[in-house]
N, C-alpha and C positions, 0 to 999 in steps of 0.2 A: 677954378679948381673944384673938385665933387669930392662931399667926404668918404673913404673906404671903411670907417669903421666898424658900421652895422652892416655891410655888405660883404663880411667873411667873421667865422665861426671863432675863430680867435683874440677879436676885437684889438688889434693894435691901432694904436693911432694913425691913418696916413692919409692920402689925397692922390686923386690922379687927373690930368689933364684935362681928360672928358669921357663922359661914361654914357653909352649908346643901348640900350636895351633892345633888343631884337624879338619880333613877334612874328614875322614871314621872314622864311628862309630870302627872301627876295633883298631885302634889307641890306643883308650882304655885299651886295652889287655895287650899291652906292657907299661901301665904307675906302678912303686909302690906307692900303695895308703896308704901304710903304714906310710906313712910321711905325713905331714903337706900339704895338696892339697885348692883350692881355685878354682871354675868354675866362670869363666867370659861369658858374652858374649858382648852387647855393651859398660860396664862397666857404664850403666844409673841409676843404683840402687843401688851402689853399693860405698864404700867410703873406700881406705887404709888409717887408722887412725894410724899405723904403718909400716914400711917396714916388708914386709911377708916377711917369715923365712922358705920356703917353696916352691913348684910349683905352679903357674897360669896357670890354661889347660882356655883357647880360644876356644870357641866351634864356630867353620865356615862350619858346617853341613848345604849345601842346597840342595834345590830339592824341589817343590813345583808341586804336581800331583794331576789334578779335575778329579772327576767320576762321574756321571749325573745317578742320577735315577728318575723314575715316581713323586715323590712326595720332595724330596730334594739332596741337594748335597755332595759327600764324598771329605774332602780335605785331603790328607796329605802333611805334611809340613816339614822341616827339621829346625832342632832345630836354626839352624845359620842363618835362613832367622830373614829381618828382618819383625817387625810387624806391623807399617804403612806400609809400600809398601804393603805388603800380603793386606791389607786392600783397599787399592787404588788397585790395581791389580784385585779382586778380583769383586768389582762395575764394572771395566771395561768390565769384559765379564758378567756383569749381576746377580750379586749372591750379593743379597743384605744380612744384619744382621747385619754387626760389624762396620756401620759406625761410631754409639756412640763411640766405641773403638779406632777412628782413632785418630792419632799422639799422642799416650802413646810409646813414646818413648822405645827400648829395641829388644830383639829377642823374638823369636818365644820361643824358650827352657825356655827362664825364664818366659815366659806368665803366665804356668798355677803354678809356685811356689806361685808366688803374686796373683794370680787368679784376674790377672786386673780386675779393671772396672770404669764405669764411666758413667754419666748422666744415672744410670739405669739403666743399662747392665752389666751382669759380663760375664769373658771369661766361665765360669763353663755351663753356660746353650747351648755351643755350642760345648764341647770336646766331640769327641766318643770313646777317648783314648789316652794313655801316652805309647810313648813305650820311652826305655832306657836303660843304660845298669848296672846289678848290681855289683856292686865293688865285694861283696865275694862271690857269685857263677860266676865270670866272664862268664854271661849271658844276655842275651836281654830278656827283656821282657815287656809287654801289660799289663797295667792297666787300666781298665773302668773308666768311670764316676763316680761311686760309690767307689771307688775301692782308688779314685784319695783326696778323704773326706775335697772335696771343702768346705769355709768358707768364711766371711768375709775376704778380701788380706789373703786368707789361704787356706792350703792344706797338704795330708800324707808329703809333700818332705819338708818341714818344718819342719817336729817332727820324724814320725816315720823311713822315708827314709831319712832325712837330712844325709848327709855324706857319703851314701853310696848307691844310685843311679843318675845317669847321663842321664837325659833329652835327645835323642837324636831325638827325630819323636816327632808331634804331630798331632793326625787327628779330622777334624772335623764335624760336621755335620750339615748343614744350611740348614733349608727345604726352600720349592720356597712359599711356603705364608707367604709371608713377610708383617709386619705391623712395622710402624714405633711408638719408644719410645721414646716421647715425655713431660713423665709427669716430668719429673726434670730439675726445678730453670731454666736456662737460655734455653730450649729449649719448652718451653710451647709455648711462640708467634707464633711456627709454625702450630699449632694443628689444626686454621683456613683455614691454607693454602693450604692441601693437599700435604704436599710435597712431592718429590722424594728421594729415600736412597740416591743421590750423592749430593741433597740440604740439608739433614739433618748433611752428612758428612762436606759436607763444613761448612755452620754452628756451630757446634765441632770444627772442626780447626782453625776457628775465634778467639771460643771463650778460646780455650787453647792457642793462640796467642799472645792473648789480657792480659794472665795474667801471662803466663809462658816466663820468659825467655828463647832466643836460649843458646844455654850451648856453642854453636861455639864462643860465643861472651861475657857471661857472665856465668862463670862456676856455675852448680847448676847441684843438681839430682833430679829434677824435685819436687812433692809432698815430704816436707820432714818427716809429723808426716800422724800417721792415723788416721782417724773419729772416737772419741772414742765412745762406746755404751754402755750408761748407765741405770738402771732403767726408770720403768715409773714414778714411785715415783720422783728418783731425776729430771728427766727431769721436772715434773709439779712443783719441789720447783725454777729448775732454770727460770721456765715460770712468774713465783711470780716475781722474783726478777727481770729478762730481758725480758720483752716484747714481741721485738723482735729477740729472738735465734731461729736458723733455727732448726728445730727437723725434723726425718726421721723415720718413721718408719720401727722397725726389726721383732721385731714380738709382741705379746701379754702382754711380759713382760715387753721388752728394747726398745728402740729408741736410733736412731743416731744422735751425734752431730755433727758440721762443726768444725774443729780442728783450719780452717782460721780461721775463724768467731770470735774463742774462744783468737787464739793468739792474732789477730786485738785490741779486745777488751780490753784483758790487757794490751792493750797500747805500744804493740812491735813491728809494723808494722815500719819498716825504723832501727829498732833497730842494734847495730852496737859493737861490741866485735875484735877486731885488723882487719885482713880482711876480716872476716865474718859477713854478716848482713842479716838479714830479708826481704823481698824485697819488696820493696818499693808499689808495684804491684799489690801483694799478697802473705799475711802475712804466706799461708804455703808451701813457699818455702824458702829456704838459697841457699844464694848464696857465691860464692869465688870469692872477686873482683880482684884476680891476686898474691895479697902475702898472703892471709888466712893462718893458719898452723893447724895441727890436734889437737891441745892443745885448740887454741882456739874454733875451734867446739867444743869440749866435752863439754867447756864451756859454749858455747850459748846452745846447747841441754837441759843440767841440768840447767840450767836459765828459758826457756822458760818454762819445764815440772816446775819448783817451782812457776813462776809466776799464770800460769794456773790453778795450785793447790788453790793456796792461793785464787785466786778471786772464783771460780768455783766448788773447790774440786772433780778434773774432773783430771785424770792422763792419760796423754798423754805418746804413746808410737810410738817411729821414724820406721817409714815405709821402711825406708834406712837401706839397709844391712850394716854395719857398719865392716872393717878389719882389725883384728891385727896382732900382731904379728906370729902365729900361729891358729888362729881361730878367730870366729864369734865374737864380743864383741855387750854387748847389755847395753843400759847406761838408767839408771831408776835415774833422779835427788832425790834427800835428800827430803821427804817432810813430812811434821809434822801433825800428823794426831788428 
């Protein structure tokens, strides 16, 4: 047994079978996938809510290579790089775009599953492709941007390829007319100022600073639920009732909620279940003050999605890969409809 503790951002206690580290995509080849498998990469998304019963393959694929053309830039990337540095590295010699994206915590490889994003920017508007390798044609291959059926935190490696493609390359495509994205919640103050992509970056890094726990120092997987997207209808009954709720628009039908916002408000911010609590901070993160255990997460999880129901009628669902015994577990608390 290999311990999972230090090998995700949460630190709960657990163990798994056996744990494979991957450094050539070739590696692959020689793993049976026919068993109970699990891909890690900085373990920041990611939560053993039991000791897996199975292998943890570590993906430590790097190699980060620019190509310069007339109009924008080609990157590819290796899955095991990480994705603040690529980002800071990347300003450095001048290629601006992802500074929104800076310090989202994770690899390069799990970027486009979640299809980060943030103050306005998702990773989806910059992929020129997904390469990987396929578990049952043991093959590599290229998937487009279209190809890749980006979403809200979503994408094919989610549903259709969950389980049976392995993220190893990612390339990207960042043209040189760069305009900065500015329209979202804490980065609007800059709009007067003209900034630079490495002031807007800083900036972002402030302001995830400011609300996000270091996990070096207080265990958490950063954002824990995601922004739920409801009706226009319901958004304009919840505008009735609060005022002040932050709304997003999605598109013509839905708008986005703030999942903080919503937690905050039901009164859970500081909230506290053995040693797991809500952070003080910012209500959409959990954190593990040192002795948490996975029992009592499930609990705070299914608490939080009942409390949010019951005020809002708004079902929250955790943005955190969640791990058991042998697979994915996904926890939708009891709520009375």
């Amino acid at each position: 047994m290999h311990a999972l503790q230090s090998l995700h951002t949460f630190a709960l206690p657990s163990q798994c079978l056996q744990l494979i580290t991957i450094s050539r995509w070739q590696q692959l080849m020689e793993i049976d996938f026919s068993k109970p498998f699990c891909l890690l990469g900085e373990g920041s998304n990611s939560v053993f809510i039991e000791d897996f019963a199975g292998v943890v393959i570590k993906l430590g694929l790097k190699g980060i290579a620019i190509h310069e053309h007339d109009e924008y830039w080609s990157i590819e990337v290796g899955a095991g790089e990480n994705w603040h540095q690529l980002v800071l590295q990347l300003l450095e010699k001048g290629i601006a775009g992802l500074e929104n994206l800076a310090l989202i915590p994770g690899t390069v490889g799990a970027a486009p599953v979640q299809n980060i994003g943030a103050y306005g920017v998702e990773l989806a508007k910059f992929v020129e492709y997904v390469e990987g390798f396929d578990i049952k044609t043991k093959q590599r291959v290229r998937l487009n941007t279209e190809q890749c059926q980006f979403g809200y935190r979503d994408s094919i490696f989610k549903h259709a390829l969950k389980g049976c493609f392995v993220i190893t390359q990612v390339g990207l495509k960042i043209t040189k007319q760069w305009q900065p994205e500015l329209s979202y919640g804490p980065l609007q103050h800059l709009k007067h100022t003209h900034p630079s992509a490495w002031q807007v970056c800083q900036a972002v890094i402030a302001i995830r600073q400011s609300k996000l726990p270091d996990p070096s120092v207080l265990a958490n997987a950063g954002s824990f639920f995601k922004n739920p997207v409801v009706s226009n209808e319901h958004a304009s009954k919840l505008k009735q009732q609060f005022a002040d709720i932050p709304t997003y628009y999605v598109n013509d039908a839905q708008q986005k909620l703030a999942a903080g916002w919503l937690i905050e408000q039901a009164g859970l911010k500081g909230h506290q279940i053995g040693g797991i609590a809500v952070y003080h901070q910012q209500a959409l993160v959990l954190v593990n003050q040192g002795n948490g255990s996975a029992d009592e997460l499930v609990t705070m999880i299914k608490y939080i999605q009942q409390q949010v129901w019951e005020r809002f009628a708004v079902r929250l669902e955790h943005e955190v890969r969640l791990l058991g015994h042998d697979n994915e577990v996904h926890i939708q608390g009891v709520v009375c409809e």
